[in-house]
C-alpha positions in Angstrom: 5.5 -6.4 22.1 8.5 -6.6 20.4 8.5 -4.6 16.8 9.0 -8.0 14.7 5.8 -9.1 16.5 4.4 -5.7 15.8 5.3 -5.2 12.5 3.8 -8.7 11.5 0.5 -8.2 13.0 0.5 -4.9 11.3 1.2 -7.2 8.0 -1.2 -9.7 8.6 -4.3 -6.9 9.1 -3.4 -4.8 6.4 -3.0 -8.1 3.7 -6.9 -9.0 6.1 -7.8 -5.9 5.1 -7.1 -5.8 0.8 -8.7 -9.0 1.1 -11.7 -7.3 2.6 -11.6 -4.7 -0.1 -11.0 -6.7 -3.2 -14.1 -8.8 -2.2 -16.3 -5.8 -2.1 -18.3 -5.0 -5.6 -16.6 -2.6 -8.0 -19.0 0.3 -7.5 -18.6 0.3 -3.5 -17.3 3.8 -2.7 -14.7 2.1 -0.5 -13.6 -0.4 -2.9 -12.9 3.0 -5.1 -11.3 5.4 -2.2 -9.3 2.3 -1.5 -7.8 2.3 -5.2 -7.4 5.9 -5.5 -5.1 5.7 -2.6 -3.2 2.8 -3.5 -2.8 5.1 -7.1 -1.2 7.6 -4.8 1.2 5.3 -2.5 2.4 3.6 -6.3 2.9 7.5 -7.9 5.0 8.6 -4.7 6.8 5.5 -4.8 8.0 5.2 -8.3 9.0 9.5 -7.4 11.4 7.9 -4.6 12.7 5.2 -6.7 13.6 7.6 -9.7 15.0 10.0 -7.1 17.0 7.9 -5.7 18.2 6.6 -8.9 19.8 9.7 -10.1 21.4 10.8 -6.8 23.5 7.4 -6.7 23.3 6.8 -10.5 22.1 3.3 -11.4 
């Protein structure tokens, strides 16, 4: 498989899976684990983007 092909299947079932998630109820301890990590990907990237902000000074 070429890695276009792969990186759009890996697309595809990662937007399958949100979709999953979002549909579950709001007190489903998945539905929760799920937003706690997406609270830590969001954190780490808004660290890279500053980072990266001051070393080339935008």
């Amino acid at each position: 498989m070429k890695l276009t092909g792969l990186a759009i299947s890996m697309g595809i079932g990662a937007a399958a899976g949100a979709v999953a998630i979002m549909l579950m109820p709001r007190n489903n301890p998945t539905r929760k684990l799920a937003a706690k990590a997406a609270d830590k990907v969001e954190d780490a990237a808004w660290m890279v983007s500053n980072k990266l902000m001051k070393e080339f000074d935008f």
